[in-house]
TORRO-296355 format. One record per residue (C-alpha): residue in one letter; residue number from 1; x negated, y, z. Coordinates in pm, whole numbers, plus 32768, in hexadecimal, padded with zeros to 4 digits. Example, Ala and Ser with C-alpha at 12.3 -4.5 7.8 and 13.67 -1.06 7.14 Angstrom:
! TORRO-296355
a|1|7B32|7E3E|830C
s|2|7AA9|7F96|82CA
! end
This chain:
! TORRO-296355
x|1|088D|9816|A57F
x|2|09CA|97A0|A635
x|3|0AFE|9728|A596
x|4|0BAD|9854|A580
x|5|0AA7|9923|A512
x|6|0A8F|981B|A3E6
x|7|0BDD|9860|A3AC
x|8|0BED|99C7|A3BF
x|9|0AD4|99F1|A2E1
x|10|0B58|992A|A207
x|11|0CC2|99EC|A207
x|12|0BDB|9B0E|A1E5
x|13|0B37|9A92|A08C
x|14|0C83|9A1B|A017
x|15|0D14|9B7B|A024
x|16|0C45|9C34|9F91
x|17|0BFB|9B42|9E77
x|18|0D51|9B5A|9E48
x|19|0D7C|9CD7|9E49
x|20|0C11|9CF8|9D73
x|21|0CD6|9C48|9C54
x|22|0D58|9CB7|9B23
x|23|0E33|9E08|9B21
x|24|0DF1|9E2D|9CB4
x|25|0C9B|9E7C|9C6B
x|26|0CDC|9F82|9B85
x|27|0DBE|A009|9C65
x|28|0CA0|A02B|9D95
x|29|0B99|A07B|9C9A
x|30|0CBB|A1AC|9C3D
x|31|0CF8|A1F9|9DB5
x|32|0B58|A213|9DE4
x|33|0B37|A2EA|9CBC
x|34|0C4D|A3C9|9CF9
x|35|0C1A|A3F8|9E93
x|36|0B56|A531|9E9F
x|37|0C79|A5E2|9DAF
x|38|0D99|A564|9E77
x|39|0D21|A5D9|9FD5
x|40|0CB5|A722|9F3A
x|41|0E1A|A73E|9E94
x|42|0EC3|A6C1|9FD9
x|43|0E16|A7C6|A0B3
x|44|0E5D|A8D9|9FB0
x|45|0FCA|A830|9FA5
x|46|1003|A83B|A122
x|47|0F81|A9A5|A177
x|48|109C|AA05|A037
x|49|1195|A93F|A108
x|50|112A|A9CE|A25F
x|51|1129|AB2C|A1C7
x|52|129B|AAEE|A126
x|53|133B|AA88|A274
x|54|12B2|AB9D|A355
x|55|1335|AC90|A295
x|56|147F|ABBB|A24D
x|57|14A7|AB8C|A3E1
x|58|1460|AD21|A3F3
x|59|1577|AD3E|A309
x|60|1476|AE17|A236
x|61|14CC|AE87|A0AB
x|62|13F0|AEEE|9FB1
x|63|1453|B02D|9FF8
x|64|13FC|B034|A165
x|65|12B8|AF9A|A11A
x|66|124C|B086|A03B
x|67|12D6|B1B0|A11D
x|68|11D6|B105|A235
x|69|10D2|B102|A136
x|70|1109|B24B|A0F2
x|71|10E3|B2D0|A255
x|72|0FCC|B246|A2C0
x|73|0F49|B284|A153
x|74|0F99|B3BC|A0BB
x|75|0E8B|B44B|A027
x|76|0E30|B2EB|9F68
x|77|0E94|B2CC|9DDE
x|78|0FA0|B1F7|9D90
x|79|0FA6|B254|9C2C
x|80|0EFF|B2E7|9B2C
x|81|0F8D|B35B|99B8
x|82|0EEB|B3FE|98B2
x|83|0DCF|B48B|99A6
x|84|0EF6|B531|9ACA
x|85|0EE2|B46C|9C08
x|86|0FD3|B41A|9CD8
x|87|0FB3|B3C3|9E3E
x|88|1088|B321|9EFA
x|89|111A|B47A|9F9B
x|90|1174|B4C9|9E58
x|91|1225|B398|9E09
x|92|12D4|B363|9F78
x|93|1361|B4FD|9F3D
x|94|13CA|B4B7|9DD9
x|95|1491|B37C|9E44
x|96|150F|B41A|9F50
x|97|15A6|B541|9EB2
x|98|1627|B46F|9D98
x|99|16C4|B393|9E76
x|100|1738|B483|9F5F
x|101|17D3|B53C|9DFC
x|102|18A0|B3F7|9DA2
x|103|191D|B3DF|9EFF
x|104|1A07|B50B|9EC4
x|105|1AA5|B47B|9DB0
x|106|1BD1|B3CF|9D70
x|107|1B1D|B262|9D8C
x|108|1B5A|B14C|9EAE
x|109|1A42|B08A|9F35
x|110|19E7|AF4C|9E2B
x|111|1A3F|B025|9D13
x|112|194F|B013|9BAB
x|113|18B3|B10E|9B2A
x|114|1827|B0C8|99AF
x|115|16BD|B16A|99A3
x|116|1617|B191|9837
x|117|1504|B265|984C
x|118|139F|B220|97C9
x|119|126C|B19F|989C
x|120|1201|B2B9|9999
x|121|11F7|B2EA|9AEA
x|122|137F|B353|9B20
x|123|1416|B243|9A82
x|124|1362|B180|9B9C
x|125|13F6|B2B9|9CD7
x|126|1523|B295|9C0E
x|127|158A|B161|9C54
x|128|14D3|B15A|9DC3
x|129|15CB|B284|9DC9
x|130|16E7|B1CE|9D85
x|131|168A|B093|9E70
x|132|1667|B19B|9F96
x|133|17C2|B1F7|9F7A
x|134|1840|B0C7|9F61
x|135|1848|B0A6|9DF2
x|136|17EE|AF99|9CC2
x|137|171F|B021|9B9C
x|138|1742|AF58|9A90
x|139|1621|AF51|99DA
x|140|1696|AF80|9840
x|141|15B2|AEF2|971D
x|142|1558|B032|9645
x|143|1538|AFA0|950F
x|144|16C9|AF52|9532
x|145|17B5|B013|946A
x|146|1950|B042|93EA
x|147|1A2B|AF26|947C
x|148|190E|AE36|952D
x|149|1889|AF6D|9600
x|150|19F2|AFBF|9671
x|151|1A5C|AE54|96C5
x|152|18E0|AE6D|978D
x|153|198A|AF63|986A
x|154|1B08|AEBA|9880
x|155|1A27|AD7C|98DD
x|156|19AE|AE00|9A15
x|157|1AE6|AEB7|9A54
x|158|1A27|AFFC|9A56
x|159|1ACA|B146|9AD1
x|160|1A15|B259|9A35
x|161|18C3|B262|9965
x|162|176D|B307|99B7
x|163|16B9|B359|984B
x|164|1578|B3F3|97FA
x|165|159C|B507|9726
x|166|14DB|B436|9606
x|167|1629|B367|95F3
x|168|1714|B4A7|95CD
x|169|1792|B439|945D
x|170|17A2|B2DA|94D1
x|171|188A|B316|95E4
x|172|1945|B41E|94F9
x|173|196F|B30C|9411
x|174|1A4C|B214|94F5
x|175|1AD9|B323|95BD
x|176|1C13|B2FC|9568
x|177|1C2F|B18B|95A0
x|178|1B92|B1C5|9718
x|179|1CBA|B2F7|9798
x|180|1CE7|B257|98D9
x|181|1B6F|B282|9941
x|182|1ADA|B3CB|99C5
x|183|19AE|B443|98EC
x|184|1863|B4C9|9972
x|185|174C|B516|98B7
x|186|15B8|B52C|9970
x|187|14C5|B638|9887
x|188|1382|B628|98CA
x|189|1337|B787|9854
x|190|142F|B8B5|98BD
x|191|150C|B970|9804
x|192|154A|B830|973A
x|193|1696|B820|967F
x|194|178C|B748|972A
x|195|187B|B658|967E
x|196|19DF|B6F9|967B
x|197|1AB1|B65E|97B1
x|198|1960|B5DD|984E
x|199|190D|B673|99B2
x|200|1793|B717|99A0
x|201|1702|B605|9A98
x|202|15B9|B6CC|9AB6
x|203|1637|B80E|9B01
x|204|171F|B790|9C06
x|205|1608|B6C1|9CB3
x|206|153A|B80A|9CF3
x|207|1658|B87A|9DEF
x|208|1674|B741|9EE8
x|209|15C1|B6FF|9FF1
x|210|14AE|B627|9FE9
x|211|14D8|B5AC|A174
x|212|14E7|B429|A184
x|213|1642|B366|A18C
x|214|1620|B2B6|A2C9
x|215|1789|B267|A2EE
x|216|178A|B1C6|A19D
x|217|1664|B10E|A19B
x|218|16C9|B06F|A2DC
x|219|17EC|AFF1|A26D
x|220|1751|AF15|A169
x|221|170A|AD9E|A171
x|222|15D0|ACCB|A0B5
x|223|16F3|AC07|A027
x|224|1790|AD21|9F72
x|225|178E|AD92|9E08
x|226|1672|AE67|9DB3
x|227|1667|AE70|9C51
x|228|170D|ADB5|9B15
x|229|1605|AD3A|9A10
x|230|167F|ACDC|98C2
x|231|161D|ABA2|9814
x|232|16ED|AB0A|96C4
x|233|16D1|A9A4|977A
x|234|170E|A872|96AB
x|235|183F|A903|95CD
x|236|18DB|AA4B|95B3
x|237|18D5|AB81|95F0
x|238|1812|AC14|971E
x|239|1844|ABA0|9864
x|240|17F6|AC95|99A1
x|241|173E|ABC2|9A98
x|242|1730|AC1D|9BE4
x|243|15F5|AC66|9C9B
x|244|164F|AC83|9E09
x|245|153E|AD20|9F0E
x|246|14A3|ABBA|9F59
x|247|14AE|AB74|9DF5
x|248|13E3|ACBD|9DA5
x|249|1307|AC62|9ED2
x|250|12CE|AAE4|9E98
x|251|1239|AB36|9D06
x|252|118D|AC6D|9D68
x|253|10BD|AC06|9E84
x|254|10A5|AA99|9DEF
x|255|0FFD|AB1F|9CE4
x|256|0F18|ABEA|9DBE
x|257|0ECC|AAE4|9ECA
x|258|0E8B|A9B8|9DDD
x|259|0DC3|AA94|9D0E
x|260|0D10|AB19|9E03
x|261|0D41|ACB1|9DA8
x|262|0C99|AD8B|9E73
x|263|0D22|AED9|9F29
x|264|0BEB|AF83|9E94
x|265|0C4A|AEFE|9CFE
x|266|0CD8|AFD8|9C07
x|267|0DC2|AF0C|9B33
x|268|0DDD|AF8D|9994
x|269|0F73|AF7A|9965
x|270|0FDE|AFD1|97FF
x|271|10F2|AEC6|9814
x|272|127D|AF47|9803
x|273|130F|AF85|993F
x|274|144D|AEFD|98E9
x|275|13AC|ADBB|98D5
x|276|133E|ACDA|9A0F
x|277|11CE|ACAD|99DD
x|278|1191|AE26|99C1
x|279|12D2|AEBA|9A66
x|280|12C8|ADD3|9B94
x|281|1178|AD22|9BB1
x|282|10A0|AE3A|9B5B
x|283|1163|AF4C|9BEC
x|284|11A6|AE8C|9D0E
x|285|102A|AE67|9D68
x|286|1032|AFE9|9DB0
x|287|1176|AFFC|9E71
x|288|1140|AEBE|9F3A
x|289|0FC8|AE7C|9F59
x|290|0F0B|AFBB|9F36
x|291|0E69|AF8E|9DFD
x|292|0E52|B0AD|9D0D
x|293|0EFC|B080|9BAD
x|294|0EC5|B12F|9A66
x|295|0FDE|B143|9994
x|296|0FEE|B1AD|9806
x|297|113A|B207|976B
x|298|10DA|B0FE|965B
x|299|0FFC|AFEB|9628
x|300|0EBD|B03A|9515
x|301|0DDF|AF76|94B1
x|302|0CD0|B037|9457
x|303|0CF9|B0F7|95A3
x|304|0CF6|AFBE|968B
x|305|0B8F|AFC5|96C5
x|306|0B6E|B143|96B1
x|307|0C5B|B18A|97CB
x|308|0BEC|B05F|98BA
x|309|0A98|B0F2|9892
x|310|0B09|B26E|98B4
x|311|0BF6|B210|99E4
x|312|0ACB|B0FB|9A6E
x|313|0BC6|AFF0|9A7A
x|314|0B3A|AEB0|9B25
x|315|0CA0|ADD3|9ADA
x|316|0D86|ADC2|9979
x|317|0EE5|AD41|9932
x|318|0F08|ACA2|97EF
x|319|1019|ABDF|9748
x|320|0FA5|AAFA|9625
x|321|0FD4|ABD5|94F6
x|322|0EF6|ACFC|9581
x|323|0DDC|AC08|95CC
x|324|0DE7|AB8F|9450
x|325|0E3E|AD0B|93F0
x|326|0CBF|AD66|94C5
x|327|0C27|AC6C|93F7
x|328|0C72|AD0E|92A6
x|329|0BF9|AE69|9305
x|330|0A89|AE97|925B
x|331|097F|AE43|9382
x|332|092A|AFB4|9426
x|333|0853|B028|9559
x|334|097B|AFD1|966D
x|335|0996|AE68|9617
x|336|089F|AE43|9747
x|337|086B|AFA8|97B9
x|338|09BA|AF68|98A0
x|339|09B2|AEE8|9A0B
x|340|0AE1|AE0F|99E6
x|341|0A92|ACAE|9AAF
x|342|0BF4|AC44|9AC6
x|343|0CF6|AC2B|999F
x|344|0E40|AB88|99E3
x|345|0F7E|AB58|9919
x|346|104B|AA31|9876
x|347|104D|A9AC|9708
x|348|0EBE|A986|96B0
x|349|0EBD|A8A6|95C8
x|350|0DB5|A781|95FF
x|351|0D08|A7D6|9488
x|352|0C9D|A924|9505
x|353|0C33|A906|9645
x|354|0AE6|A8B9|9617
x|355|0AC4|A9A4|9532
x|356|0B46|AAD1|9601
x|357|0A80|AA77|9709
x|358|091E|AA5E|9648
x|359|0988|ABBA|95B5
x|360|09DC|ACB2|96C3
x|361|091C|ABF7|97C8
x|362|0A6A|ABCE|98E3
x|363|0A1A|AAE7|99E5
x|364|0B4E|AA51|9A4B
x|365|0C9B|AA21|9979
x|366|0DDA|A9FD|9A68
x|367|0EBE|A97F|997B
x|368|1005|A94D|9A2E
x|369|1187|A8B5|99D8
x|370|12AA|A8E9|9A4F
x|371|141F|A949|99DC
x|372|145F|AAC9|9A62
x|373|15BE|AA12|9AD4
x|374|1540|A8C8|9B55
x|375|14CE|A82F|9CC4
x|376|138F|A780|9C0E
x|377|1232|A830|9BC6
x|378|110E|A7BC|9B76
x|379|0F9F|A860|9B72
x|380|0E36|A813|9AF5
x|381|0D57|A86D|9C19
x|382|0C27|A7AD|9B78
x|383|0BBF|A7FC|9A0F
x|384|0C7E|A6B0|99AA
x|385|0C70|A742|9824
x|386|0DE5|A6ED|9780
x|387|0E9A|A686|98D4
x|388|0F94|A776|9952
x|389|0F6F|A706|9AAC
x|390|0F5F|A5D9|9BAC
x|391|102D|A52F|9C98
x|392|0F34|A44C|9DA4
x|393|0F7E|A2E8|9D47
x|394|0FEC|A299|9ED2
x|395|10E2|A3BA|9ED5
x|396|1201|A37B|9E27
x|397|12D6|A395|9F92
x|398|1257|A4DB|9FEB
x|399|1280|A55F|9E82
x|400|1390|A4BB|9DDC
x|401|136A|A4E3|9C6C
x|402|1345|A3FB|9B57
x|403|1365|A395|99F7
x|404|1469|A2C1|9978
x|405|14BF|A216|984B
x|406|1595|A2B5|9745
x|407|164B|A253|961F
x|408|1592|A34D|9514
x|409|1709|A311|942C
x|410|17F0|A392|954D
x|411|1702|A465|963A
x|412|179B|A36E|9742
x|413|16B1|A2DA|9861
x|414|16BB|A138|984C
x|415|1771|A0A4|9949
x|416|1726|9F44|99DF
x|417|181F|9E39|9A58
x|418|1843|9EF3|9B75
x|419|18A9|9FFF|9AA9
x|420|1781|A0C7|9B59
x|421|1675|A17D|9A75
x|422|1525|A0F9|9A21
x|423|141C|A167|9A4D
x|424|12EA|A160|995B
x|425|1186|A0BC|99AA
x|426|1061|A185|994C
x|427|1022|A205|97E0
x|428|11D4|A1C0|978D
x|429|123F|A30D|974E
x|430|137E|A38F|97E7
x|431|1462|A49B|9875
x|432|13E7|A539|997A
x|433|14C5|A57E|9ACE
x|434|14CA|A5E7|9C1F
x|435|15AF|A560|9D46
x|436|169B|A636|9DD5
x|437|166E|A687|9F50
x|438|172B|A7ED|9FC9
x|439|167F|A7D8|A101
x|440|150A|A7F6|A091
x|441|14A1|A931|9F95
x|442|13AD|A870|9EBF
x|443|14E3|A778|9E7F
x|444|15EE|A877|9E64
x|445|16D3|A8B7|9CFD
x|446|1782|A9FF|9D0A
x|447|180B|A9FB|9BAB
x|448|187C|AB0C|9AF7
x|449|197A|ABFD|9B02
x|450|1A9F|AADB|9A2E
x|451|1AAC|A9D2|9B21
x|452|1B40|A912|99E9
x|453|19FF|A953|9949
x|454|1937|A8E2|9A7F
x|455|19D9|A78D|9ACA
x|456|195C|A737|9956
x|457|1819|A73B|99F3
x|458|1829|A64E|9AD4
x|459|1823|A4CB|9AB6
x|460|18C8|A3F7|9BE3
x|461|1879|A29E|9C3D
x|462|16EF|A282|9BBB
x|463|1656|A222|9D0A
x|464|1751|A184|9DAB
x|465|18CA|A1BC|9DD1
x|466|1951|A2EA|9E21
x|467|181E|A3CE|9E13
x|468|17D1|A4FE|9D00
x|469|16CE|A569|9C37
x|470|168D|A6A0|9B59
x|471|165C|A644|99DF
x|472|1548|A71C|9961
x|473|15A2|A6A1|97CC
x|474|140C|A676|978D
x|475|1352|A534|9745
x|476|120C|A513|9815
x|477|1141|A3FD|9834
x|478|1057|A394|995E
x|479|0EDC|A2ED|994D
x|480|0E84|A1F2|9A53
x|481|0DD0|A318|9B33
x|482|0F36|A3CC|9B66
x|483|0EE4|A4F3|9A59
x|484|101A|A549|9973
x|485|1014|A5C3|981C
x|486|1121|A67E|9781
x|487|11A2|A5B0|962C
x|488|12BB|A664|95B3
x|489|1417|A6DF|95EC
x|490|1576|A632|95ED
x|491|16AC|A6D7|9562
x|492|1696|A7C9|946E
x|493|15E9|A8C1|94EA
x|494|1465|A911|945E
x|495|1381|AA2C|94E8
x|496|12C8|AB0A|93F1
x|497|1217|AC0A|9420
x|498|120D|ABF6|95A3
x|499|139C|AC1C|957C
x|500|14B0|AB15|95B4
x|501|15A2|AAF8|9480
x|502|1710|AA3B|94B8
x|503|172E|A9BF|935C
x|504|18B7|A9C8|939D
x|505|18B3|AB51|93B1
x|506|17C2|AB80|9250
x|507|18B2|AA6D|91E3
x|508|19EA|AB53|9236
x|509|1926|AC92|91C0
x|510|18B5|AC21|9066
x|511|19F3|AB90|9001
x|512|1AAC|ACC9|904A
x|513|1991|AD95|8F5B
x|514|1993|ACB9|8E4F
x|515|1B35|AC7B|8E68
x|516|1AE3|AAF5|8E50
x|517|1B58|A9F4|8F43
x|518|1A6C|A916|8F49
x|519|1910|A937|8FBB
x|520|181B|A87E|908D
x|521|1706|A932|9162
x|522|15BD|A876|91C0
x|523|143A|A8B5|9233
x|524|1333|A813|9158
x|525|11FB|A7F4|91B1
x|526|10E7|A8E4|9128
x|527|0F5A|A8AD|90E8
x|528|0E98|A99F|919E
x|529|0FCB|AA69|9232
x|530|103E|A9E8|93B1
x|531|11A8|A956|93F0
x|532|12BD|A951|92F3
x|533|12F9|AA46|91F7
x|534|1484|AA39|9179
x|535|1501|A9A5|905F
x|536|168E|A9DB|8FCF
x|537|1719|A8AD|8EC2
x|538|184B|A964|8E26
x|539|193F|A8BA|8D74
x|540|1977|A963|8C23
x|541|1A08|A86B|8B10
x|542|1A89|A9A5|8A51
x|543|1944|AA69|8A4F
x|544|19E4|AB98|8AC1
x|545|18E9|ABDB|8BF9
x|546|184A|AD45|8BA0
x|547|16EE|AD19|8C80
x|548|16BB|AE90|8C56
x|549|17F8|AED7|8D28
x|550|1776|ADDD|8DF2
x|551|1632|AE91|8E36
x|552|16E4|AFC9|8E9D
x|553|17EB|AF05|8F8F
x|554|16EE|AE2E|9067
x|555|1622|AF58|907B
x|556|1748|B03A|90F7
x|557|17D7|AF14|9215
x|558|16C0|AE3F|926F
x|559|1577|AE99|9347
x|560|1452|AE45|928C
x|561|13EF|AD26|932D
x|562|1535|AC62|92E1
x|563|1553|ACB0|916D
x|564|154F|AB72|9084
x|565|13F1|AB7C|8FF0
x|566|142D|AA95|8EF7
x|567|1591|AA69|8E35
x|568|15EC|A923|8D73
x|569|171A|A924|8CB3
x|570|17E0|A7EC|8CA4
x|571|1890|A790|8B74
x|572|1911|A657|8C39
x|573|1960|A644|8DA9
x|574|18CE|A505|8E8A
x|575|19ED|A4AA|8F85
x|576|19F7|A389|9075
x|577|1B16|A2AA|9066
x|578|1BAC|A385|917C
x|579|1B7E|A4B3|90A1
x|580|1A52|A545|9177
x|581|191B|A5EB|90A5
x|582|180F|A52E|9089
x|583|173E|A630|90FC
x|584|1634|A52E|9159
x|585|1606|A4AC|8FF7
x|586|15E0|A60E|8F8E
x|587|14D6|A672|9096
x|588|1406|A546|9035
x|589|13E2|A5D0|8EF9
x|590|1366|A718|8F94
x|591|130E|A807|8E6B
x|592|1253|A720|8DA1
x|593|127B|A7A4|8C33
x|594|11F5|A66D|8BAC
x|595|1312|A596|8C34
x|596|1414|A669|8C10
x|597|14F6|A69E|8ADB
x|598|15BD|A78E|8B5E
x|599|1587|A936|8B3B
x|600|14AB|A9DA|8C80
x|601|1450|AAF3|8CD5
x|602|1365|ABB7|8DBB
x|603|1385|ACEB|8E85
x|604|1266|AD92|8E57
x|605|11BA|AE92|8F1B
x|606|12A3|AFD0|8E8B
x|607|13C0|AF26|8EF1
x|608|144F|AEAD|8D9B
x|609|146C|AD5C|8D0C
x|610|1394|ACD6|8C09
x|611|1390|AB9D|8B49
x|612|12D2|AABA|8BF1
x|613|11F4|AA28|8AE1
x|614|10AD|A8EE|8AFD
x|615|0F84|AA06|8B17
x|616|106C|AAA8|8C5D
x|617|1099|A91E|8CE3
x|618|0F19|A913|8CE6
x|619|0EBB|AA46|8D65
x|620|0F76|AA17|8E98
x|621|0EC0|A8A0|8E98
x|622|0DA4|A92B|8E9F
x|623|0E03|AA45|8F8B
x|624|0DBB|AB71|8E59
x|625|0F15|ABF1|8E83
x|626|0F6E|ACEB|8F82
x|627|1063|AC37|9069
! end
């Protein structure tokens, strides 16, 4: 062996003793373990990619897609609700003649139009409709009602609303704070009473023509507004996000590409459509890929199984409370009788996982994250049970998004010397964000509707200096293979029952029930229940708070999902030496009757307060009480 061969062998030994050491073996041993899931998420990744610029070059919208679908395709179903079907003919002419309806009317091209309406197959044509003509539905919670459902519609700036004729008293009861905005009501079944001032939607559809808008729907751009989705955010009241074409496009067929959906599936869709997993991911599999959805006007639990075996579903959409609701329904013949291979949603909690999956036999859970607003998404392509998702440890260039470390007093990323963010090693839990880059979809932020409320979102200077990133307000935290698992959220805001509450606006709304000034808003953590049920500390040294009144006021302003459960009432108020609540103090202390002195009560399942007394304490412990 010649010199140099000594000495290149040598070199050679030398390096990799050197990487084989320590935390660089880990890392290879990760990068070996972890190969076959990263190519199979990068080719998955790339044809998403591909698929989003050809259309993007072909200036394509949703709307044009689906009109292409629809022509080569019209006999196929697109739908199905409550055993109609409805194929994509009879979407495309429903659409068309909605949109060709709005047209004529007093509206300019960008306009809103507010849509409440519950989940069937026109509140999907409606806001095609809309879109075709150059319009922006904006998509309005349901459970909304009084002041937060108007400022919903001033929000998105809307200019006349679209209401199923289920929401006739609703939109009665705020009519006179909305004058400005044209009213018009969609019946499903004729001869139904219209609201007084409201234009009979349905009876006017019947007249137009049904011809496609090819003038419209060629002046459309990917990058425009299609829709407005609503989420409460970090604080507040809700925020309209906006959901452009690529937007719609990116989550839709991302979720359908990296889970690998077939054109033949059926997908099982008793999600709201107002919200994005079942009013843009699953709806969007019909409209953009083919696939054929089932839709329920509400999600049952005892039904699930039922209807994905009656329909012969092969794919489900979930979000975490109806997986724990499936498990408390009494074991019956469809827990295995279904076909359903595929079941995909966001907020499984790790606990029941296993459990689901031993029970109703699914293959494959695709649990997936990602902020309906935000430019970072995540998905679990590989059974990983807990992780939301993956990023391939070599890829943080071509998909920019990372955890950083956060000040859990302020909310506030920590900033180095360099007054750049840091980022956290594996297992350090921290916010998680996405870099800002206009020019590529996946990396895109389009905000919402208040560009005040949008720039709050975004952090500057956590790469390097001068660039942006979108803040998504959760706390993630990453293993050493690249999986992320959702921790918790920052701010105030909690999610119960598959529903964001801003603790700010049940804040504003309980004090003005009760006529106290002082009240603090927080989610506690329940045993046996998933997320954060609400919990109000009101300030009452005069023991003048009347919990019956109470009852009757929550029930009358807030959704169900955002009413306190639990009350405590504070005979003494914690304040911070800046005269802030310590609202932290208080949600350590959670509902535990045996620590606390003070008075609590429970809102229990007729919608009244109770005491809440030791035996209650336990029987939610020991998951006896009905939650």
């Amino acid at each position: 062996m010649g010199a140099q061969e000594l000495v290149f062998t040598a070199l050679s030994v030398f390096i990799a003793g050197y990487l084989l050491t320590g935390n660089r073996r880990r890392f290879i041993y990760a990068l070996y373990k972890t190969l076959p899931r990263d190519v199979l998420g990068a080719y998955r990744f790339i044809r998403v990619n591909i698929l989003l610029w050809w259309w993007e070059t072909r200036e394509l919208t949703v709307a044009r897609v689906f009109s292409n679908y629809a022509t080569a395709h019209p006999n196929k179903i697109a739908y199905i609700f409550e055993d109609k079907e409805w194929t994509y003919r009879d979407l495309e002419e429903y659409s068309n003649r909605l949109g060709r309806y709005f047209r004529s009317k007093n509206l300019s091209r960008g306009d809103s139009v507010a849509l409440i309406m519950e989940s069937r197959p026109e509140y999907v044509g409606t806001w095609l409709g809309l879109s075709k003509a150059g319009f922006v539905g904006a998509l309005i919670n349901t459970n909304l009602r009084h002041d937060v459902l108007v400022h919903s519609m001033k929000a998105a700036n809307c200019k006349a609303v679209i209401f199923g004729s289920e929401f006739k008293e609703v939109i009665k009861e705020i009519k006179e704070k909305i004058p400005e905005l044209a009213l018009y009501q969609s019946s499903e079944l004729p001869d139904t009473t219209c609201l007084e001032g409201a234009t009979d939607l349905s009876a006017e559809l019947r007249r137009v023509d049904s011809a496609p808008l090819v003038e419209e729907l060629a002046l459309g751009t990917p990058r425009d507004k299609l829709i407005y989705i609503y989420t409460s955010g970090t604080t507040g009241l809700p925020k309209a996000a906006v959901i452009t074409n690529l937007r719609f496009m990116l989550m839709s067929c991302g979720v359908r590409f990296m889970l690998n959906l077939r054109s033949t599936d059926r997908i099982y869709n008793s999600l709201p459509l107002y919200h994005t997993a079942g009013g843009l991911i699953g709806v969007g599999q019909a409209l953009l890929t083919g696939v054929t959805v089932v839709l329920r006007r509400r999600f049952s639990a005892s039904k699930f199984w039922p209807d994905c075996v009656h329909y012969e579903c092969t794919v489900a959409q979930y979000i975490g409370e109806i997986c724990r609701y499936l498990l408390t329904v009494p074991p019956g013949p469809c827990d295995r009788k279904h076909k359903v291979r595929l079941i995909f949603g966001n907020g499984l909690r790790p606990h029941i996982w296993q459990p689901f999956i031993e029970r109703f036999g699914v293959k494959q859970i695709g649990e997936f994250y990602g902020a309906t607003e935000g430019n970072s998404n995540l998905v679990n392509i590989d059974n990983t049970i807990g992780a939301v998702g993956f990023v391939p440890l070599c890829a943080g260039s071509l998909y920019p998004v990372a955890l950083l470390k956060v000040d859990h007093e302020t909310g506030e990323p920590v900033r180095g010397p360099d007054g750049l963010c840091v980022r956290c090693k594996a297992g350090e839990p921290g916010i998680f964000v996405g870099k800002i880059n206009p020019k590529k979809v996946v990396n895109d932020f389009s905000g919402y509707a208040d560009r005040k409320a949008s720039e709050q979102k975004i952090l500057r200077d956590v790469f390097r200096k001068g660039d942006r990133a979108f803040n998504s307000g959760d706390i993630l935290v990453m293993d050493e293979f690249g999986y992320f698992y959702f921790k918790d959220r920052t701010g105030d805001t909690f999610r119960w029952r598959g529903e964001n509450v801003a603790t700010s606006e049940v804040e504003a709304i309980v004090s003005n029930v009760i006529g106290l000034k002082d009240a603090a808003v927080y989610g506690v953590e329940v045993p046996h229940a998933e997320g954060k049920a609400g919990m109000a500390a009101i300030y009452d040294p005069e023991n003048t708070l009347n919990i019956k009144e109470m009852s009757e006021g929550v029930k009358k302003t807030l959704p169900t999902y955002a009413r306190p459960l639990f009350v405590r009432v504070l005979s003494e108020l914690p304040m911070t030496g800046t005269f802030k609540l310590k609202k932290k103090d208080l949600q350590q202390d959670g509902f535990n009757i045996k620590k606390i002195t003070d008075p609590v009560y429970f809102l229990d399942s007729s919608g009244v307060y109770v005491k809440f007394t030791e035996q209650l304490y336990n029987d939610i412990l020991e998951g006896r009480a009905r939650i």
